[in-house]
ZAVOGU-999070 format. One record per atom (N, C-alpha, C, O): residue number from 1; atom name; z, x, y. Coordinates in nm, 2 decimals, m for minus. Example, Ala and Ser with C-alpha at 12.3 -4.5 7.8 and 13.67 -1.06 7.14 Angstrom:
// residues 2
NODE  nr atom     zz     xx     yy
NODE   1    N   0.78   1.32  m0.57
NODE   1   CA   0.78   1.23  m0.45
NODE   1    C   0.78   1.32  m0.33
NODE   1    O   0.85   1.42  m0.33
NODE   2    N   0.71   1.28  m0.22
NODE   2   CA   0.71   1.37  m0.11
NODE   2    C   0.79   1.29   0.00
NODE   2    O   0.80   1.34   0.11
***
This chain:
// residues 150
NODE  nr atom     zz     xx     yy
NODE   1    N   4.31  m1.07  m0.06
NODE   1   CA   4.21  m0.97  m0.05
NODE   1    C   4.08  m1.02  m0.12
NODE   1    O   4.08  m1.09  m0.22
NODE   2    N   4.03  m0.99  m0.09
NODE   2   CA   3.88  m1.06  m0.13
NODE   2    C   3.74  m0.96  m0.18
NODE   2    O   3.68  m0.89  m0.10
NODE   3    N   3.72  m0.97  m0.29
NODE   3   CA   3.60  m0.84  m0.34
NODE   3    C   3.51  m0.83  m0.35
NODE   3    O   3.48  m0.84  m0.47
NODE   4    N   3.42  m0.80  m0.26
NODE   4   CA   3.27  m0.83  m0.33
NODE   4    C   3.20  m0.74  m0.43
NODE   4    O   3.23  m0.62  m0.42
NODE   5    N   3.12  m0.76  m0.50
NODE   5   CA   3.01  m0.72  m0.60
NODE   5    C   2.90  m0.70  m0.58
NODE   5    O   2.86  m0.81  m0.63
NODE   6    N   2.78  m0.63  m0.53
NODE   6   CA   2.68  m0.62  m0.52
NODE   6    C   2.59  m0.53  m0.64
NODE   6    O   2.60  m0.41  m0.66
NODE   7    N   2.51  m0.61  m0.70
NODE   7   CA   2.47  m0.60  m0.83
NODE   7    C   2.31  m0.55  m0.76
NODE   7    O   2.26  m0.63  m0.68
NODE   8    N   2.27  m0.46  m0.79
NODE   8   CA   2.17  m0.40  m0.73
NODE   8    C   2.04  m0.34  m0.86
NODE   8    O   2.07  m0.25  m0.94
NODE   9    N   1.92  m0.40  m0.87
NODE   9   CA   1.85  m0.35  m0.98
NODE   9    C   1.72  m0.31  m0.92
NODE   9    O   1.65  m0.39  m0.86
NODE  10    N   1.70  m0.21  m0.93
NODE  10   CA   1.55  m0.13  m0.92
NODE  10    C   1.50  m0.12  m1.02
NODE  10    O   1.55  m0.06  m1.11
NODE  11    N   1.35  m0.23  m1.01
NODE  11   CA   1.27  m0.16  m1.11
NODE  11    C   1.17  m0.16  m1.07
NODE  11    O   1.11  m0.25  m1.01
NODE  12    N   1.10   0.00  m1.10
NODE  12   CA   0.97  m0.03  m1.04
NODE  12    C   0.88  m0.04  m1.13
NODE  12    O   0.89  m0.03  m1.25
NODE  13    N   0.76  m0.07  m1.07
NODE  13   CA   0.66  m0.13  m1.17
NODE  13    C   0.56   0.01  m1.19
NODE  13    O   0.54   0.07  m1.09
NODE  14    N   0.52   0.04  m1.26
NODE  14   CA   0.42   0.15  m1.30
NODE  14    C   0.27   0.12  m1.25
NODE  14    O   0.19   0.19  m1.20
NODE  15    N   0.28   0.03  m1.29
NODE  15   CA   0.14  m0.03  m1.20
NODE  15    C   0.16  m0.19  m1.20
NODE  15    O   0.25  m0.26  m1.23
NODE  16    N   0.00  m0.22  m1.13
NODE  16   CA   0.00  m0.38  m1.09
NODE  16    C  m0.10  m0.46  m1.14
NODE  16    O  m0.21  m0.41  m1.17
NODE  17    N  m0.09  m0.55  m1.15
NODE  17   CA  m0.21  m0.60  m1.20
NODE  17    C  m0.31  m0.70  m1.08
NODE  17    O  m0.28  m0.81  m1.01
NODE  18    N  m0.41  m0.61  m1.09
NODE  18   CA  m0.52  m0.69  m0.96
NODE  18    C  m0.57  m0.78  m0.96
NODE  18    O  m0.58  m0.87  m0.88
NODE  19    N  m0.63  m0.78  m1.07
NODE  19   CA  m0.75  m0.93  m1.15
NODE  19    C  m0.71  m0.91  m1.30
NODE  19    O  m0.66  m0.81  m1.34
NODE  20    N  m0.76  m1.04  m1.37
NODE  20   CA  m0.78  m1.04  m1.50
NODE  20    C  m0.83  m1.19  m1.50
NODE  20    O  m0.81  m1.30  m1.45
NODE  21    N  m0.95  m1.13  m1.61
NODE  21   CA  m1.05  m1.27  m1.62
NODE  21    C  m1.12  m1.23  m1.76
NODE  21    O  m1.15  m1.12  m1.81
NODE  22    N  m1.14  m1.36  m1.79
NODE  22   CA  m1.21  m1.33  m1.92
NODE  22    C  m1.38  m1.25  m1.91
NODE  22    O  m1.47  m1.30  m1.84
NODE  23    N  m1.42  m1.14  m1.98
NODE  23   CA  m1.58  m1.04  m1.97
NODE  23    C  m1.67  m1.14  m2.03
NODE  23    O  m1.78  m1.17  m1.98
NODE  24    N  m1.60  m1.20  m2.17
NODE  24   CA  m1.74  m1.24  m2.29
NODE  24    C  m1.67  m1.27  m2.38
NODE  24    O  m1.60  m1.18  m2.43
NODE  25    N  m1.66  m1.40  m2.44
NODE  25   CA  m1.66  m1.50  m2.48
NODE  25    C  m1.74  m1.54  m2.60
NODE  25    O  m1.86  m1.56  m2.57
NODE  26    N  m1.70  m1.56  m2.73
NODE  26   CA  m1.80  m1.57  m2.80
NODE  26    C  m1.77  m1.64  m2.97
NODE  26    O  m1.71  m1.57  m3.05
NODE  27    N  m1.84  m1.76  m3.00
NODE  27   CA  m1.81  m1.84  m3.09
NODE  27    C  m1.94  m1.86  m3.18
NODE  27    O  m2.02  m1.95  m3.15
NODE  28    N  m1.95  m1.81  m3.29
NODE  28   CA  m2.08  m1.80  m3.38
NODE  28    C  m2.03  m1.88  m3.50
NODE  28    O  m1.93  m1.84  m3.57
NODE  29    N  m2.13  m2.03  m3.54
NODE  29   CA  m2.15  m2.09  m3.68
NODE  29    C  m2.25  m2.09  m3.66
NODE  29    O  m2.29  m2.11  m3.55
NODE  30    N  m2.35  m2.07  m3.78
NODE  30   CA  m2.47  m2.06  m3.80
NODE  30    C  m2.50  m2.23  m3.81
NODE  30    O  m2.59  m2.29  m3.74
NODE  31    N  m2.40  m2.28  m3.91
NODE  31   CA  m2.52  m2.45  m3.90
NODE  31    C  m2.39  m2.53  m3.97
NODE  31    O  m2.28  m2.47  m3.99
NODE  32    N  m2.41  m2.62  m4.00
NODE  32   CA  m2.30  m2.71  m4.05
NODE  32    C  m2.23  m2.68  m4.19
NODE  32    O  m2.12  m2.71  m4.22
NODE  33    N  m2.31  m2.63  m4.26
NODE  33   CA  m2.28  m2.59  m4.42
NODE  33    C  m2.16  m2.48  m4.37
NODE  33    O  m2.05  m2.50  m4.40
NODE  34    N  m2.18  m2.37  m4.30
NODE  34   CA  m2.11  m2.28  m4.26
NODE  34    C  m1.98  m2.33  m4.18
NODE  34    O  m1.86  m2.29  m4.19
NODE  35    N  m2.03  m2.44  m4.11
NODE  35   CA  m1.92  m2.48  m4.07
NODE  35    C  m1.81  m2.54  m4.09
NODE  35    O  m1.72  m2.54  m4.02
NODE  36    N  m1.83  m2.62  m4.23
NODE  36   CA  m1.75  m2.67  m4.36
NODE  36    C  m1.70  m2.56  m4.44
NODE  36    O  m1.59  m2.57  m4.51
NODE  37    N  m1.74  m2.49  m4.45
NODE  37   CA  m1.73  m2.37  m4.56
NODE  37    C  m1.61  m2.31  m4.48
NODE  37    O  m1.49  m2.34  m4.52
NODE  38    N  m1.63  m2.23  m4.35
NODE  38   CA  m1.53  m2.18  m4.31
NODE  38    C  m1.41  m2.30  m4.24
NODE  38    O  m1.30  m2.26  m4.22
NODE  39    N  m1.44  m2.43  m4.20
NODE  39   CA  m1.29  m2.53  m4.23
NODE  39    C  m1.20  m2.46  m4.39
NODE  39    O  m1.09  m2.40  m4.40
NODE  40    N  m1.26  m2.48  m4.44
NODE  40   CA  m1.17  m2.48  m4.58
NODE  40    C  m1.14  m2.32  m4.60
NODE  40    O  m1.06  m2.29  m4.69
NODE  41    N  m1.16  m2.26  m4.56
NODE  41   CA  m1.11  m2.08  m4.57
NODE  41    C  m1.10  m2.04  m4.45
NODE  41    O  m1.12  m1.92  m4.44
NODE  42    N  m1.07  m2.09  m4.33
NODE  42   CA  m1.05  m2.03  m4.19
NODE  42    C  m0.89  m1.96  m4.21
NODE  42    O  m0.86  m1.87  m4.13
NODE  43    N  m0.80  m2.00  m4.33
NODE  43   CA  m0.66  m1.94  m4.33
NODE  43    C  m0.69  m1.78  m4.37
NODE  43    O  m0.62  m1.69  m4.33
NODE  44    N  m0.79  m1.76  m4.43
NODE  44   CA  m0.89  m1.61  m4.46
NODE  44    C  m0.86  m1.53  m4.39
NODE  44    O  m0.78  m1.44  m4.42
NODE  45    N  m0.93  m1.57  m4.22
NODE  45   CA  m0.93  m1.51  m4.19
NODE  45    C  m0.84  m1.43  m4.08
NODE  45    O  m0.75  m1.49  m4.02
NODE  46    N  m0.86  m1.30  m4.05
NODE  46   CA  m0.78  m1.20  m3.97
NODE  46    C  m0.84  m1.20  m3.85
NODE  46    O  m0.95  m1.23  m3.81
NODE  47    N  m0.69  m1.13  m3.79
NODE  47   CA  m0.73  m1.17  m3.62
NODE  47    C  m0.70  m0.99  m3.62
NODE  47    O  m0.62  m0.93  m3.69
NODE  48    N  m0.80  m0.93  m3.51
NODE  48   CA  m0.80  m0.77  m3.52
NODE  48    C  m0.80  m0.73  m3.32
NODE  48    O  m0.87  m0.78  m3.23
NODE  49    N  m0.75  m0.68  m3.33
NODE  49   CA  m0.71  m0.62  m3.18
NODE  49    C  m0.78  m0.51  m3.11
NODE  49    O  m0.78  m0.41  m3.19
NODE  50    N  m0.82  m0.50  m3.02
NODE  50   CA  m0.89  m0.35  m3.00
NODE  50    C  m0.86  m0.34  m2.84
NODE  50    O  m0.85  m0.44  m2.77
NODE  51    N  m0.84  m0.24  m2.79
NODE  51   CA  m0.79  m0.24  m2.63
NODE  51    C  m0.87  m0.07  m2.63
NODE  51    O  m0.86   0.02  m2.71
NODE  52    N  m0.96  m0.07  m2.49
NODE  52   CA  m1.04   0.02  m2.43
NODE  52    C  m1.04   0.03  m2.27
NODE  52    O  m1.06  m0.08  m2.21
NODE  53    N  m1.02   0.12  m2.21
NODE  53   CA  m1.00   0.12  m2.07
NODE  53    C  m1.12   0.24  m2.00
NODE  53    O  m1.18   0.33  m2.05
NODE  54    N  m1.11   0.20  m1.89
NODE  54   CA  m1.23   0.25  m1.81
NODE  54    C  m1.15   0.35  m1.72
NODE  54    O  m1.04   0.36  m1.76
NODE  55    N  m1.18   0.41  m1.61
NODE  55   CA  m1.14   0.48  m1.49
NODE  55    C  m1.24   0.42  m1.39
NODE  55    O  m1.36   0.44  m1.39
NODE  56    N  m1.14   0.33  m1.30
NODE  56   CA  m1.26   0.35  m1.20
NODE  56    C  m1.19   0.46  m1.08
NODE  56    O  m1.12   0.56  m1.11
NODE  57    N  m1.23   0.44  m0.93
NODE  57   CA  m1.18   0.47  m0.85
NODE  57    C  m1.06   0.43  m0.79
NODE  57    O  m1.01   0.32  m0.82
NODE  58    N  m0.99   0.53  m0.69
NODE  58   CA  m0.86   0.48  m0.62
NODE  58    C  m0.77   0.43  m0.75
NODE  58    O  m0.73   0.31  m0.77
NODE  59    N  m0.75   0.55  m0.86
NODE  59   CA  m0.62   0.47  m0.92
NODE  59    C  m0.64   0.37  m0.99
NODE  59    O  m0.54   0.33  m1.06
NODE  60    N  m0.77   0.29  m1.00
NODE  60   CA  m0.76   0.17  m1.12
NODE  60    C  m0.84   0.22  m1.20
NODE  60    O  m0.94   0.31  m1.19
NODE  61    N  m0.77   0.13  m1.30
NODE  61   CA  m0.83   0.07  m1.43
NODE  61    C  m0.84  m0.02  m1.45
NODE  61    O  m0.76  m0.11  m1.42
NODE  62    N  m0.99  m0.03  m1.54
NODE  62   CA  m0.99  m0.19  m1.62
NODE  62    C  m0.96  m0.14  m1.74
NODE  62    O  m0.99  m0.04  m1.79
NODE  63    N  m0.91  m0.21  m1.78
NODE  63   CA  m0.77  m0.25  m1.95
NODE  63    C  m0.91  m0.33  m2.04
NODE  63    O  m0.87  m0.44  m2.03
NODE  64    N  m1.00  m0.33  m2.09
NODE  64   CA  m1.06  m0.48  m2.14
NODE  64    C  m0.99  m0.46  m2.31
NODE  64    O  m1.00  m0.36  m2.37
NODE  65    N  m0.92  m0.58  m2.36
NODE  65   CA  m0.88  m0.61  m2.49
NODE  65    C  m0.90  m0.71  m2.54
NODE  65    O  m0.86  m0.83  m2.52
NODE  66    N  m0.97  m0.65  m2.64
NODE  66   CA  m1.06  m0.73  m2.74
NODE  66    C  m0.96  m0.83  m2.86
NODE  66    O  m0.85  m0.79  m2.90
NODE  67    N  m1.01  m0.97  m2.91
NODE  67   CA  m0.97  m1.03  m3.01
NODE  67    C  m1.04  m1.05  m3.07
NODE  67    O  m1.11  m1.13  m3.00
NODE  68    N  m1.09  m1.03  m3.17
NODE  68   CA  m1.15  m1.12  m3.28
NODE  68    C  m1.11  m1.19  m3.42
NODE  68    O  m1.05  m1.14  m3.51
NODE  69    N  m1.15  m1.29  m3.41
NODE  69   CA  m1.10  m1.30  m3.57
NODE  69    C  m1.21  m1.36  m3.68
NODE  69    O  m1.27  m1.47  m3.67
NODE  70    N  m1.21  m1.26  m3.78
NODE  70   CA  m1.32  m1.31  m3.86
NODE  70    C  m1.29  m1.29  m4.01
NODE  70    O  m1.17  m1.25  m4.04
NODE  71    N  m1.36  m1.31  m4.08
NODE  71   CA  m1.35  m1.36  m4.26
NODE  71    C  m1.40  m1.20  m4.26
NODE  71    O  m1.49  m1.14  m4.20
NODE  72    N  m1.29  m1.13  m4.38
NODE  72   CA  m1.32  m0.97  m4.41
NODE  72    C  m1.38  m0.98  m4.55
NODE  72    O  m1.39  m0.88  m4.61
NODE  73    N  m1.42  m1.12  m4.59
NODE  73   CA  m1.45  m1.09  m4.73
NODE  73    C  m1.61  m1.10  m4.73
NODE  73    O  m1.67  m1.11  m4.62
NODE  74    N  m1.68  m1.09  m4.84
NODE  74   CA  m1.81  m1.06  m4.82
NODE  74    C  m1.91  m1.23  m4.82
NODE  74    O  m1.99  m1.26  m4.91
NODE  75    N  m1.87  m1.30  m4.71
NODE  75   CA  m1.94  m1.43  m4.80
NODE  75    C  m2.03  m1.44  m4.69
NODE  75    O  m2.03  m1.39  m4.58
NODE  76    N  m2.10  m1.51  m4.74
NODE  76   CA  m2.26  m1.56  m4.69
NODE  76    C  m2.26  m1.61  m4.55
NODE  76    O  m2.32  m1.57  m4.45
NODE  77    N  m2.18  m1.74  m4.56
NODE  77   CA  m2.15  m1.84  m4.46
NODE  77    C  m1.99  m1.79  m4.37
NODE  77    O  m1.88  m1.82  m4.42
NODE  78    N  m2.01  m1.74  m4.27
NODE  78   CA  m1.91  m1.71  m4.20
NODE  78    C  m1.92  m1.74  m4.04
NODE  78    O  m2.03  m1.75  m3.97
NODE  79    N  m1.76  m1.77  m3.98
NODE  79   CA  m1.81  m1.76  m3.85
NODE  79    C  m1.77  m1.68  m3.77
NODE  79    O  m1.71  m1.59  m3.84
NODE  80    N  m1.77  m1.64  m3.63
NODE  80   CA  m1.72  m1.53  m3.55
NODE  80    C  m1.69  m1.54  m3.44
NODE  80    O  m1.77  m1.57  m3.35
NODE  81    N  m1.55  m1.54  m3.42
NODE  81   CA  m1.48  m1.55  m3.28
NODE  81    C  m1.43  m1.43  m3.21
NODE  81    O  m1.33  m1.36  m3.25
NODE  82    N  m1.51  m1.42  m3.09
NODE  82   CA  m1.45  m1.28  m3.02
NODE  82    C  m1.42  m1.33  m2.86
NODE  82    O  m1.49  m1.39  m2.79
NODE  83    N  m1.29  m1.28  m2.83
NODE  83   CA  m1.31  m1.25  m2.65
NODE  83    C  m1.29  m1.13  m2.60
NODE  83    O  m1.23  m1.06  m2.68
NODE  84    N  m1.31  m1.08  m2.49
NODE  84   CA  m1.24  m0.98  m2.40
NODE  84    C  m1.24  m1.00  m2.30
NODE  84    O  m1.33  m1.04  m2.23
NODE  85    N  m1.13  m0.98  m2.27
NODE  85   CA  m1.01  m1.01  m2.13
NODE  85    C  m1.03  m0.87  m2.04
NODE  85    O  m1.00  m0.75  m2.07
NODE  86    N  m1.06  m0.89  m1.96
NODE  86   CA  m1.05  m0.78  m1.84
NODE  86    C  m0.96  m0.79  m1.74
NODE  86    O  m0.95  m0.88  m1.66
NODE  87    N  m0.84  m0.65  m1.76
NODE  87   CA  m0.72  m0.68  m1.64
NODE  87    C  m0.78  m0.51  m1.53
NODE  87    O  m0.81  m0.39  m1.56
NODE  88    N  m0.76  m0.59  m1.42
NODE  88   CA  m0.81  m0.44  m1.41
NODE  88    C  m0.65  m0.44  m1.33
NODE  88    O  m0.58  m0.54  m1.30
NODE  89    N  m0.62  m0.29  m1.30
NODE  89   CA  m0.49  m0.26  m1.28
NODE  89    C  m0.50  m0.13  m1.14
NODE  89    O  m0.60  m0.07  m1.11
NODE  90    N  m0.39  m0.14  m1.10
NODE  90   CA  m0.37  m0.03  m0.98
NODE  90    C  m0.25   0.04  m1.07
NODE  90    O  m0.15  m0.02  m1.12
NODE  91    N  m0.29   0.20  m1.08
NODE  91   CA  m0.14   0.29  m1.15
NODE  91    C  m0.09   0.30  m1.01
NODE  91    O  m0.16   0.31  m0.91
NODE  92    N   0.05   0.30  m1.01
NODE  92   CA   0.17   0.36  m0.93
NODE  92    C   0.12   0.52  m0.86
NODE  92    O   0.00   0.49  m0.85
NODE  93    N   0.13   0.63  m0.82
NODE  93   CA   0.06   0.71  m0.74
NODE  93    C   0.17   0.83  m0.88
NODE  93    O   0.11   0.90  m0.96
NODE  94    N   0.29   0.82  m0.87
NODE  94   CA   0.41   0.83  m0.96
NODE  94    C   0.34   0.88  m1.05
NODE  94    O   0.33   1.00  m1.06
NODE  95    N   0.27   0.80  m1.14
NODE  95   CA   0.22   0.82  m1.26
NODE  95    C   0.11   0.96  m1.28
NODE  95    O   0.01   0.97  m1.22
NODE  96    N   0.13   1.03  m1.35
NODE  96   CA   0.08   1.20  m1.35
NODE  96    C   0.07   1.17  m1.47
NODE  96    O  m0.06   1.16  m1.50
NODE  97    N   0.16   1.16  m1.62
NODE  97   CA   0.12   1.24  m1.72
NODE  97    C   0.04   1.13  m1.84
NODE  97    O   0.10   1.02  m1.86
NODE  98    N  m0.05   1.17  m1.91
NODE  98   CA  m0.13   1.14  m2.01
NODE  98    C  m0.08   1.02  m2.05
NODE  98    O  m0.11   0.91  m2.02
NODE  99    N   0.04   1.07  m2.13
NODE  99   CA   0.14   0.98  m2.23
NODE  99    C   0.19   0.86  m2.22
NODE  99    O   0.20   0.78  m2.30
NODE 100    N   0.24   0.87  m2.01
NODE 100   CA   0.28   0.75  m1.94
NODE 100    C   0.15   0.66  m1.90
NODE 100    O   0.16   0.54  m1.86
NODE 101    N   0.05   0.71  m1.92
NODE 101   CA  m0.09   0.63  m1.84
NODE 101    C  m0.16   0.57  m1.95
NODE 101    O  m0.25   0.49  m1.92
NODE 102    N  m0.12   0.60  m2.10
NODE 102   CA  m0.16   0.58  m2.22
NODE 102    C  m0.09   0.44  m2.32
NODE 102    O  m0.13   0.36  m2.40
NODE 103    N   0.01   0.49  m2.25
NODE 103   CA   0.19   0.35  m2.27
NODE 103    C   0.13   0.24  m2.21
NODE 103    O   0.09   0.15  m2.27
NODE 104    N   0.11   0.26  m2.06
NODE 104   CA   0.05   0.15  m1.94
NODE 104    C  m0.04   0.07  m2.00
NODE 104    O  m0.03  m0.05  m2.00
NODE 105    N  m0.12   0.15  m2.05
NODE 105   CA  m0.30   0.06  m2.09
NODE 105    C  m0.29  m0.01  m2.24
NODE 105    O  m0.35  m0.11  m2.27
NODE 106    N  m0.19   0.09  m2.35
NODE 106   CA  m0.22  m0.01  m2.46
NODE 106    C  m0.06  m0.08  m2.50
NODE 106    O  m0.04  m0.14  m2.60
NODE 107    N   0.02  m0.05  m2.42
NODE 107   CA   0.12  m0.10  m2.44
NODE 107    C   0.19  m0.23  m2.34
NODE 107    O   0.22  m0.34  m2.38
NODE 108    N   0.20  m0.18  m2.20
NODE 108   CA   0.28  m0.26  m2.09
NODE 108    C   0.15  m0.36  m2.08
NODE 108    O   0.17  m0.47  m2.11
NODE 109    N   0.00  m0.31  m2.04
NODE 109   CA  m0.08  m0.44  m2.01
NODE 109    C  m0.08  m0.54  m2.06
NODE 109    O  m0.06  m0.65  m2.01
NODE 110    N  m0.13  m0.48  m2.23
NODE 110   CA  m0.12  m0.59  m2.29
NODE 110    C  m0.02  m0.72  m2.33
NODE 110    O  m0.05  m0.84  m2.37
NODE 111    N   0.09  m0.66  m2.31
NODE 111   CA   0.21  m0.66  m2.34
NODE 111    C   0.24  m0.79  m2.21
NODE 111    O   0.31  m0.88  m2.25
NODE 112    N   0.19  m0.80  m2.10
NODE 112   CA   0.19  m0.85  m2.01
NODE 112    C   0.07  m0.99  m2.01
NODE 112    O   0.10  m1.11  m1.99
NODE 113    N  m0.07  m0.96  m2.03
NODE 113   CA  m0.15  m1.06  m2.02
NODE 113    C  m0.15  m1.14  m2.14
NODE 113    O  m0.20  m1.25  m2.13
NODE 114    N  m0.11  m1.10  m2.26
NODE 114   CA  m0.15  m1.12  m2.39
NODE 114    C  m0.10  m1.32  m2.38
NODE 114    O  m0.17  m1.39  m2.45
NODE 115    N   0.00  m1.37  m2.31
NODE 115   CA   0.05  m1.49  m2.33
NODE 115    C  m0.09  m1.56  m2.28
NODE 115    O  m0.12  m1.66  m2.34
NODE 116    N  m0.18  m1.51  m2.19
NODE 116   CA  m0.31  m1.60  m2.15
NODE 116    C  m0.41  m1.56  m2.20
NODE 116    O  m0.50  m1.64  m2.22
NODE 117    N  m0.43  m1.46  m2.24
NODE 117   CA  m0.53  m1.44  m2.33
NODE 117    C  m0.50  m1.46  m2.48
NODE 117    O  m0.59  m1.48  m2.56
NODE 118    N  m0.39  m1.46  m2.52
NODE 118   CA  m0.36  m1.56  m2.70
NODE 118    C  m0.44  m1.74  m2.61
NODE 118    O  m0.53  m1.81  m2.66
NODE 119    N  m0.40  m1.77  m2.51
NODE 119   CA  m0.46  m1.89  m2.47
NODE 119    C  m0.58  m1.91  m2.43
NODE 119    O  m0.61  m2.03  m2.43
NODE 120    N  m0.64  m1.86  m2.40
NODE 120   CA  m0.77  m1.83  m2.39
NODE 120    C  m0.83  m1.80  m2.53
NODE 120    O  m0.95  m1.84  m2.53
NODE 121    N  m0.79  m1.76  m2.63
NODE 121   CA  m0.87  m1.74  m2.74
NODE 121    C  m0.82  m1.86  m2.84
NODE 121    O  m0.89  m1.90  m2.93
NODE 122    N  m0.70  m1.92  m2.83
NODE 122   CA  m0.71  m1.99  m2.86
NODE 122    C  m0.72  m2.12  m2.86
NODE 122    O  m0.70  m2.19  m2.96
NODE 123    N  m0.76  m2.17  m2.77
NODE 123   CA  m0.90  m2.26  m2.67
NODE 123    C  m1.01  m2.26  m2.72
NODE 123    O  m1.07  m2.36  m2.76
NODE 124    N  m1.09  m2.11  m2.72
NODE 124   CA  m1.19  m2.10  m2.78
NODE 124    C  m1.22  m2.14  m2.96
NODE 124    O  m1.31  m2.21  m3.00
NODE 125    N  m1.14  m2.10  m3.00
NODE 125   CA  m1.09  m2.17  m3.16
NODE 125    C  m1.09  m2.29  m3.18
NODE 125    O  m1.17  m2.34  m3.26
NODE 126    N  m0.98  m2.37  m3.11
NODE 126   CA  m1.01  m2.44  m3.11
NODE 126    C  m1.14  m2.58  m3.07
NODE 126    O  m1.17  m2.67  m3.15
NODE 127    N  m1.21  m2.56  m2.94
NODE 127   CA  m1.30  m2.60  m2.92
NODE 127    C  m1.42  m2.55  m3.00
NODE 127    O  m1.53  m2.60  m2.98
NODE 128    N  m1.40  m2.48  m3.09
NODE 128   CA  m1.55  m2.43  m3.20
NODE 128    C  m1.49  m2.52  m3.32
NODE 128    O  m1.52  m2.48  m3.43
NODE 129    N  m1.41  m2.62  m3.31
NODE 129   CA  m1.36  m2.70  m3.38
NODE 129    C  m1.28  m2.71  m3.51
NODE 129    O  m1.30  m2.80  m3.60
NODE 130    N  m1.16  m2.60  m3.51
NODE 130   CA  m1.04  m2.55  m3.57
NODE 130    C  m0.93  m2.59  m3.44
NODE 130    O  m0.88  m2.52  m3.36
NODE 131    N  m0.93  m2.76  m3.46
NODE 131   CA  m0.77  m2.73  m3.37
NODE 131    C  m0.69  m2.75  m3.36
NODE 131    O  m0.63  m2.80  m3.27
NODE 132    N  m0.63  m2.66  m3.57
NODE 132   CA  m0.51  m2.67  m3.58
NODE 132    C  m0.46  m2.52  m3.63
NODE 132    O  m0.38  m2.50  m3.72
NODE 133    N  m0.54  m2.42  m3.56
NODE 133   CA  m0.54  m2.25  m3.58
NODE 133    C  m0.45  m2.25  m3.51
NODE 133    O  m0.48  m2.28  m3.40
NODE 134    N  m0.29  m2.19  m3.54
NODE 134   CA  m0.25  m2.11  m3.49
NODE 134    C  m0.20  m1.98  m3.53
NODE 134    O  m0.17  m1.95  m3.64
NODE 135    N  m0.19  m1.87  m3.39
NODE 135   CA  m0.15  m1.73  m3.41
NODE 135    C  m0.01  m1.75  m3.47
NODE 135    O   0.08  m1.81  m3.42
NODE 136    N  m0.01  m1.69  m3.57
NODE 136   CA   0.14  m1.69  m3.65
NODE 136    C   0.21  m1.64  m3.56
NODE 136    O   0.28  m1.70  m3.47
NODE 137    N   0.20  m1.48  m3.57
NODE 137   CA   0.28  m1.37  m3.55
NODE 137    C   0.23  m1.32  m3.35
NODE 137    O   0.12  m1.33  m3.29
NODE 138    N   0.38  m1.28  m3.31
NODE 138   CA   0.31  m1.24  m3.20
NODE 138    C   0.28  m1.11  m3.21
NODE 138    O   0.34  m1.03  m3.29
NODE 139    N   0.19  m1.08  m3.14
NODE 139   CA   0.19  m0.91  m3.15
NODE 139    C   0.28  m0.79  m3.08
NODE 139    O   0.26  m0.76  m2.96
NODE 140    N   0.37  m0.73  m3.14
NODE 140   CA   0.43  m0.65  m3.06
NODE 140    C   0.34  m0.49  m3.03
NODE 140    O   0.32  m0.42  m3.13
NODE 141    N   0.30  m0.47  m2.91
NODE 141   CA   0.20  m0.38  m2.87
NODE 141    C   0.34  m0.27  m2.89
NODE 141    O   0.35  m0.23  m3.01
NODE 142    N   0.43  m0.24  m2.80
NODE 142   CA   0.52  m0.12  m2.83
NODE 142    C   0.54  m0.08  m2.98
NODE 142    O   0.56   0.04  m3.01
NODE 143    N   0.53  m0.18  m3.07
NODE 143   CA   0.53  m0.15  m3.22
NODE 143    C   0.45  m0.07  m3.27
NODE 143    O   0.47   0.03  m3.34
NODE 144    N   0.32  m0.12  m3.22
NODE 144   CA   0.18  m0.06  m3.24
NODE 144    C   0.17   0.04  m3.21
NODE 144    O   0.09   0.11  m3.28
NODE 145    N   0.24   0.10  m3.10
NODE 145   CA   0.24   0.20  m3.00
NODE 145    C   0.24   0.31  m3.04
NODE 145    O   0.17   0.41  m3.06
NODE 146    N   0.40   0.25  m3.08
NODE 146   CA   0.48   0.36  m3.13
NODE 146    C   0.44   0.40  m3.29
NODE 146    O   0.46   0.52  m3.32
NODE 147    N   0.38   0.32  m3.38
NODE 147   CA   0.33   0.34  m3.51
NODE 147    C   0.20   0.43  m3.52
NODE 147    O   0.18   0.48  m3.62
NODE 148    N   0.11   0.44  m3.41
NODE 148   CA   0.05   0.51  m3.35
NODE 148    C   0.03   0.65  m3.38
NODE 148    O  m0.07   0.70  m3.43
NODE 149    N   0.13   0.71  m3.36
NODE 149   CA   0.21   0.85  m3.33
NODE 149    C   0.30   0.91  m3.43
NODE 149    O   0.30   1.03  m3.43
NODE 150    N   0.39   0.84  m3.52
NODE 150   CA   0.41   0.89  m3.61
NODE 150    C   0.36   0.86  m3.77
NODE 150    O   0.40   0.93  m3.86
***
């Protein structure tokens, strides 16, 4: 007798992602003294996260989330590394309430593009001539999420 198993998994996706491309790009040393100054204290500095979304039509959104990372202390000679990544997304038709459309944009997107845009920014790091910066920690966005709220 002979048995088969049909292992069956539905998942659907909440939304899709349509494009994502880097908006604006952006690498500031003022002059060489600055640029020595921050080699030797670049461990300083913090990397800060910001995610903002738009409404356009027909169900999308653009997601743009921001990285920057810069020196929080008060010194003279600093430099400034920023990008924002633009995903723009189609929601599922499904999706109705606040909460789920709120999860989507600062949790699942990110959550999703963040492996090319951590590379993308850190590209940029490096080629502003730091290129042995790396992101420690990865970011868990659902952490974030959820810390959020309570």
């Amino acid at each position: 007798m002979e048995s088969t198993r049909i292992l069956t998994i539905t998942m659907t996706e909440k939304f899709k992602i349509l494009a994502k491309y880097i908006k604006d790009m952006s690498s500031e040393t003022a002059d060489v003294e600055t640029f020595l100054f921050v080699k030797e204290n670049i461990s300083k500095y913090q990397l800060n996260i910001d995610i903002t979304s738009k409404a356009l039509k027909n169900k999308l959104i653009e997601v743009n989330t921001t990285l920057k990372f810069e020196d929080k202390e008060p010194n003279e000679k600093k430099s400034f590394y920023e990008i924002v990544y633009a995903t723009i997304i189609k929601v599922d038709d499904e999706i109705k309430e606040k909460k789920d459309l709120e999860k989507i944009i600062l949790c699942d997107v990110p959550t999703k593009i963040y492996p090319d845009l951590e590379n993308c920014f850190l590209n940029l790091v490096h080629n502003s001539g730091h290129p042995l910066i790396k992101l420690e920690k990865k970011i868990d966005f659902n952490k974030l999420y959820n810390e959020r709220f309570n």
